[in-house]
C-alpha positions in Angstrom: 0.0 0.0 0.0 1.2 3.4 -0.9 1.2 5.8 1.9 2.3 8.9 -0.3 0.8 11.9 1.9 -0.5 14.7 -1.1 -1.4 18.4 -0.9 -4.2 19.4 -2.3 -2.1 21.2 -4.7 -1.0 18.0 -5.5 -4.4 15.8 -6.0 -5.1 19.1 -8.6 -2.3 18.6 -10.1 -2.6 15.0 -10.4 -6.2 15.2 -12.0 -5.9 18.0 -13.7 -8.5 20.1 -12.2 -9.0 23.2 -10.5 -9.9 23.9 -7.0 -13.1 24.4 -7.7 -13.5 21.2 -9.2 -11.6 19.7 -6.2 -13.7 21.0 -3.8 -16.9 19.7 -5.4 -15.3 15.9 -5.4 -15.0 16.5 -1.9 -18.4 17.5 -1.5 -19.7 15.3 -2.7 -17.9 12.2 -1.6 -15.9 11.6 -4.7 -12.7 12.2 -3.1 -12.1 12.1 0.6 -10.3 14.4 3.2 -7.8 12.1 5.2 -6.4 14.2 7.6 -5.9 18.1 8.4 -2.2 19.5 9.7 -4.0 22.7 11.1 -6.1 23.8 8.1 -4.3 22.2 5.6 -5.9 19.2 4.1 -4.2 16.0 3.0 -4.9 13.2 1.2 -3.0 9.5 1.1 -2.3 8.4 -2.2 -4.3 5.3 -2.0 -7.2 7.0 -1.2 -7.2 9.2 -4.5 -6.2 5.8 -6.2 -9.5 4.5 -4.9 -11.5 7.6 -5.7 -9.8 7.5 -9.6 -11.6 4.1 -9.4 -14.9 4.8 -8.4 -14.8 8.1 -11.0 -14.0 5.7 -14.2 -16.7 3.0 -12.8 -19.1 6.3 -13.3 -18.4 7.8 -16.6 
């Protein structure tokens, strides 16, 4: 299991989106939040992996 710890700059990065775009995955349960250092959100690499999953399973 990769344990990769991501910024959210990152994850955007990664998917090519913007932050608005980001912050609508999270919304809606799409991608999920692991863990805040102060208000700084971070996400393990496995969990995107899992949420790049679920988003191809949709389209």
């Amino acid at each position: 299991m990769n344990t990769s710890i991501m910024t959210s700059r990152d994850v955007m990065a990664l998917l090519q989106i913007s932050e608005n775009t980001l912050l609508k995955y999270e919304r809606i349960g799409i991608i999920k939040v692991d863990f805040r250092l102060g208000n700084r959100k971070r996400y393990y690499w496995s969990s995107i992996e899992k949420s790049l999953i679920r988003l191809s399973k949709r389209r």
